[in-house]
C-alpha positions in Angstrom: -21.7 39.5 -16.4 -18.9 40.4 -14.0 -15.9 38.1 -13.9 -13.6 37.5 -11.4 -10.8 34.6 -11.3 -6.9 33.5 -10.0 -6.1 31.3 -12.2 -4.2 28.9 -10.0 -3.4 25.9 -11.6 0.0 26.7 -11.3 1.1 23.0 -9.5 -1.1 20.7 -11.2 -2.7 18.1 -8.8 0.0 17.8 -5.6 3.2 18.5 -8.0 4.1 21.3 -10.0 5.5 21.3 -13.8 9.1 21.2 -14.4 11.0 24.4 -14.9 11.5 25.9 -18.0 14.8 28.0 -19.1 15.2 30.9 -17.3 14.0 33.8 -20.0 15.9 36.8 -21.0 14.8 40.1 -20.3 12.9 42.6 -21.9 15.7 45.0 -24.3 16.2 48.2 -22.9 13.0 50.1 -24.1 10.4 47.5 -24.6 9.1 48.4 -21.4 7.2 45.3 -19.9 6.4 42.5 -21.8 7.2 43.9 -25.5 4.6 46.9 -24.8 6.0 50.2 -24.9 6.3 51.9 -21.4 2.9 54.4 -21.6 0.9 51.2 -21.7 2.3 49.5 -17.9 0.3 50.0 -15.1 0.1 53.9 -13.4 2.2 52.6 -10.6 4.5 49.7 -11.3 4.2 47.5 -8.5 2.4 50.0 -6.2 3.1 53.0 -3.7 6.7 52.2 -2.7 7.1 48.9 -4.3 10.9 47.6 -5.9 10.2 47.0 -9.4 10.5 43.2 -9.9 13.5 41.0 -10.7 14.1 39.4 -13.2 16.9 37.0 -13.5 19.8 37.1 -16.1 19.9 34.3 -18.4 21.1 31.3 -16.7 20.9 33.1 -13.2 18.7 34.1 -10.6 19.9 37.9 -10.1 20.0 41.0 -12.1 17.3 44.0 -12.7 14.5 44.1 -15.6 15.8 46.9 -17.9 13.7 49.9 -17.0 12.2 51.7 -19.9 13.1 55.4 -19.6 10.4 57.4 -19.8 8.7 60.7 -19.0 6.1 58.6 -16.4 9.0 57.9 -14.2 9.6 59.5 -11.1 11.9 59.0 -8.6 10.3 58.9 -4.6 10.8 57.8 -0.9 8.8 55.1 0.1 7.8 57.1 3.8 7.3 53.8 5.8 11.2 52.4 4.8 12.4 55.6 3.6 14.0 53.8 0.0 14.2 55.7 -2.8 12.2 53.8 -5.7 11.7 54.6 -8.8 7.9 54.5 -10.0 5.2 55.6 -12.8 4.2 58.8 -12.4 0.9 59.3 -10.6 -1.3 62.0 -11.5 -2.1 64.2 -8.7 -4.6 66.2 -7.9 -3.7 69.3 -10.2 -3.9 66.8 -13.2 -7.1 66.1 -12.3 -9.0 69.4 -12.8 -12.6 69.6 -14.1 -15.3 68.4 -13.0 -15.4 64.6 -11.1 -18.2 63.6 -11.7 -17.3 63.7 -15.4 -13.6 62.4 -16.1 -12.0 65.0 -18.0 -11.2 64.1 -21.9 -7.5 64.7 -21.4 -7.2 63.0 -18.3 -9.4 60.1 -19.8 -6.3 59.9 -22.9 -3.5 59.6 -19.8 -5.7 56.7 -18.0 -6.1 54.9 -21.5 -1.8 55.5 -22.1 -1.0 54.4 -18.7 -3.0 51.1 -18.0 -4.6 47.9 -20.3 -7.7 49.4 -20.2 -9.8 50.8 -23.5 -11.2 54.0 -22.9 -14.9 52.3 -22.8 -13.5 50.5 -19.2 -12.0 53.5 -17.8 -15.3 55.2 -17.7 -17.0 52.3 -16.4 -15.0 52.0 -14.0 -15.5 55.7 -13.5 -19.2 55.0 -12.6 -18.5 51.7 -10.6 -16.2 53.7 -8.4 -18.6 56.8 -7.9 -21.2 54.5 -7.1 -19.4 53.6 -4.0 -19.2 57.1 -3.0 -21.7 59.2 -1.4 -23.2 62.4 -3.8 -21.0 65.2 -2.0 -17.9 63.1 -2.4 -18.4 62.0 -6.0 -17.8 66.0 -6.7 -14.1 65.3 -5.7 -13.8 61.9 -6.7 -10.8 62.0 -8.0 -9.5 62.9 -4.7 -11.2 60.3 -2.5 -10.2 57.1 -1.1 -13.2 54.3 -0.8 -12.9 52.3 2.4 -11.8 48.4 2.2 -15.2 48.0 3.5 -16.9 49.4 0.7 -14.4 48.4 -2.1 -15.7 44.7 -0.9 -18.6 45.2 -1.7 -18.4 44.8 -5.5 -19.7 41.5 -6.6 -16.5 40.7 -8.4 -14.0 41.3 -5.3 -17.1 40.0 -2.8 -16.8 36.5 -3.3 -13.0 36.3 -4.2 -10.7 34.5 -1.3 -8.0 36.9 -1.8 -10.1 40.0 -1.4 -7.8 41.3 1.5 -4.8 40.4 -0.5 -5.7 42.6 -2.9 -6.8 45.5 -1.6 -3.8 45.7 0.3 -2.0 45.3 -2.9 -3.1 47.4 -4.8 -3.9 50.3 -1.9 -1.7 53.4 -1.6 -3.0 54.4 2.0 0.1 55.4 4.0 -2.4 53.7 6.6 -2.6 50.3 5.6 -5.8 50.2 5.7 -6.4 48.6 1.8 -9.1 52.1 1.1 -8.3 52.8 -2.6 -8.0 55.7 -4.5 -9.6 56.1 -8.3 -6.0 55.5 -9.6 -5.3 52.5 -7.3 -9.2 50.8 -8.2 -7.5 51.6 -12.0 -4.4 49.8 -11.4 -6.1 46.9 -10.2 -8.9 46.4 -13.2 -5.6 47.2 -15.8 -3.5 44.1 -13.8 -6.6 42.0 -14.4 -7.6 42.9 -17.4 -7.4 40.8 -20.8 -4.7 42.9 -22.2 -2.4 43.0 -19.5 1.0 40.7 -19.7 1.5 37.8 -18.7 4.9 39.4 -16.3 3.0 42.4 -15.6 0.1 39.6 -13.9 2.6 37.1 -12.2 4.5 40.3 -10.5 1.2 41.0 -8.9 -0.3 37.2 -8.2 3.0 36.7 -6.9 2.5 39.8 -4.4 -1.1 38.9 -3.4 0.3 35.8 -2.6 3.3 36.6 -0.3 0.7 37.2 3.2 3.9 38.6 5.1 5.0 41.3 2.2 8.8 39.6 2.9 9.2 39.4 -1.1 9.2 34.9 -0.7 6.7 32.7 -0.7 7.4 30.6 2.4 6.1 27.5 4.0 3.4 29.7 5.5 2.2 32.1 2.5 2.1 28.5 0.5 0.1 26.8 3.5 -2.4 29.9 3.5 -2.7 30.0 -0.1 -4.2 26.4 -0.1 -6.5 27.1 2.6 -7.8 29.9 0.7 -8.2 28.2 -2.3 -9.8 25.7 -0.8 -12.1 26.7 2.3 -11.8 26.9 5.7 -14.5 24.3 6.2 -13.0 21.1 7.5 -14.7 18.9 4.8 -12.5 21.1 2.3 -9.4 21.8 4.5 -6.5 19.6 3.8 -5.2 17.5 6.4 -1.9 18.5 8.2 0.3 15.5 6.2 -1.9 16.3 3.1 -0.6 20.1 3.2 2.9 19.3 4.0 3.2 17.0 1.1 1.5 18.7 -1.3 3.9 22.2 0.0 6.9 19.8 -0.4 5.9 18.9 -3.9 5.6 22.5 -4.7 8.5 23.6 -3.4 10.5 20.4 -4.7 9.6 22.0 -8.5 9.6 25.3 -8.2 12.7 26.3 -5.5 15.4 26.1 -7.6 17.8 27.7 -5.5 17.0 25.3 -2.8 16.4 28.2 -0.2 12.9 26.3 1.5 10.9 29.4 -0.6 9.9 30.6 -3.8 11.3 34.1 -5.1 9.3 36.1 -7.8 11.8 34.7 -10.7 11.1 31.1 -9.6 7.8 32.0 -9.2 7.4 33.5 -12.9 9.3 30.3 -14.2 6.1 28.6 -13.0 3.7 31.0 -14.6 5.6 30.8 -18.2 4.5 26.7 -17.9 1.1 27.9 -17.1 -0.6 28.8 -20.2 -4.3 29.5 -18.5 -3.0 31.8 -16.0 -2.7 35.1 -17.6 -6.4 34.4 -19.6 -8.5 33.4 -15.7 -6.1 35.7 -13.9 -9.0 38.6 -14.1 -11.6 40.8 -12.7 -14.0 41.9 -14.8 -16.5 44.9 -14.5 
């Protein structure tokens, strides 16, 4: 039965849960969260994404220690022109042999580089081919599925932050959320079982910042309420109910006292969250 779930009880009721202490970071080497760097997602963050921050104890600066790696690449980001560092992707001369059968060796690299057992990768394999017509499953491994398409699937159909995350987890230099076979692997390895509990708040806390400014504002919190909980107006909160309930949240979780939520603030609230990483899923 497919799955699909945000777990969002992150600010129980109209408050949120005190803050925790700040953790430390990973040691140089552990990769993210204690597993060793083959098993983090094929692109850390995305096409052109900063890797995440994670504070210093007792502060609210300083980098994660990157693991080093042979998956790492260096690359501009063409619509900002940074240079980022990355996982390697596999391009197109990795990805010899027939596509409509994923390659043995290729099938060993998927299985190092996401959460995902070699029994998912393949059905995900078939899930993604099925959304391609029988010319273009011959190349698969070089075609993007449109947004349209990728919405289709029973366990992104129904979820409110569809859009979110296809534009998340999409590499189009167009924007337009289409997804590669790599990116629809990224996005089952986020939201699988196995995958951290940092590795999923980095991305919840993407698919929740709607203006991509790296904060969660008045606005990105307003619009995640209304997707959680309908457009309709016998679901929508009233105007004083959604600025109280945003004041609450930001009144626990803005510990800098900005007016928004940064991804270390934001991952403070997570580690008090113990039934986040476990419904924060899509299952095929």
């Amino acid at each position: 039965m497919p799955r699909s779930g945000l777990g969002l009880g992150l600010w129980g009721g109209a408050t949120a849960p005190s803050m925790p202490q700040v953790p430390a970071c990973p040691a140089p080497g552990t990769g993210w969260g204690g597993h060793s760097p083959q098993h983090a997602p094929l692109r850390a963050g995305g096409a052109g994404a900063q890797l995440p921050a994670c504070p210093a104890p007792g502060s609210l600066s300083g980098p994660w220690a990157l693991p080093c790696s042979g998956f790492l690449e260096t690359v501009v980001d063409a619509p900002g022109g940074r240079r980022v560092t990355r996982l390697r992707q596999l391009g197109p001369a990795a990805m010899g042999g027939s596509a409509s059968q994923l390659p043995r060796d290729l099938l060993g690299e998927y299985q190092e580089l996401t959460f995902l057992t070699k029994q998912e990768i393949l059905l995900a394999h078939k899930r993604f081919s099925e959304l391609l017509s029988k010319e273009e499953r011959e190349s698969i491994l070089q075609k993007r599925v449109p947004k349209s398409k990728i919405l289709t699937l029973p366990e992104l159909r129904a979820n409110p932050f569809r859009d979110r995350i296809c534009r998340v987890f999409s590499t189009s230099e167009d924007g337009d959320g289409s997804m590669s076979f790599e990116d629809f692997l990224d996005m089952l390895s986020v939201f699988s079982d196995s995958a951290t509990s940092e590795i999923k708040s980095h991305y919840a806390f993407r698919i929740f910042d709607f203006d991509d400014d790296g904060t969660l504002d008045r606005k990105d919190l307003e619009k995640l309420v209304n997707c959680l909980t309908g457009e309709g107006d016998e679901t929508r909160l009233s105007e004083s109910e959604m600025d109280q309930l945003i004041q609450n949240i930001l009144e626990e979780s803005d510990i800098d006292k900005d007016g928004t939520i940064n991804l270390s603030e934001f991952q403070h609230v997570i580690s008090r969250s113990p039934d986040f990483a476990s419904s924060f899923k899509i299952v095929l």
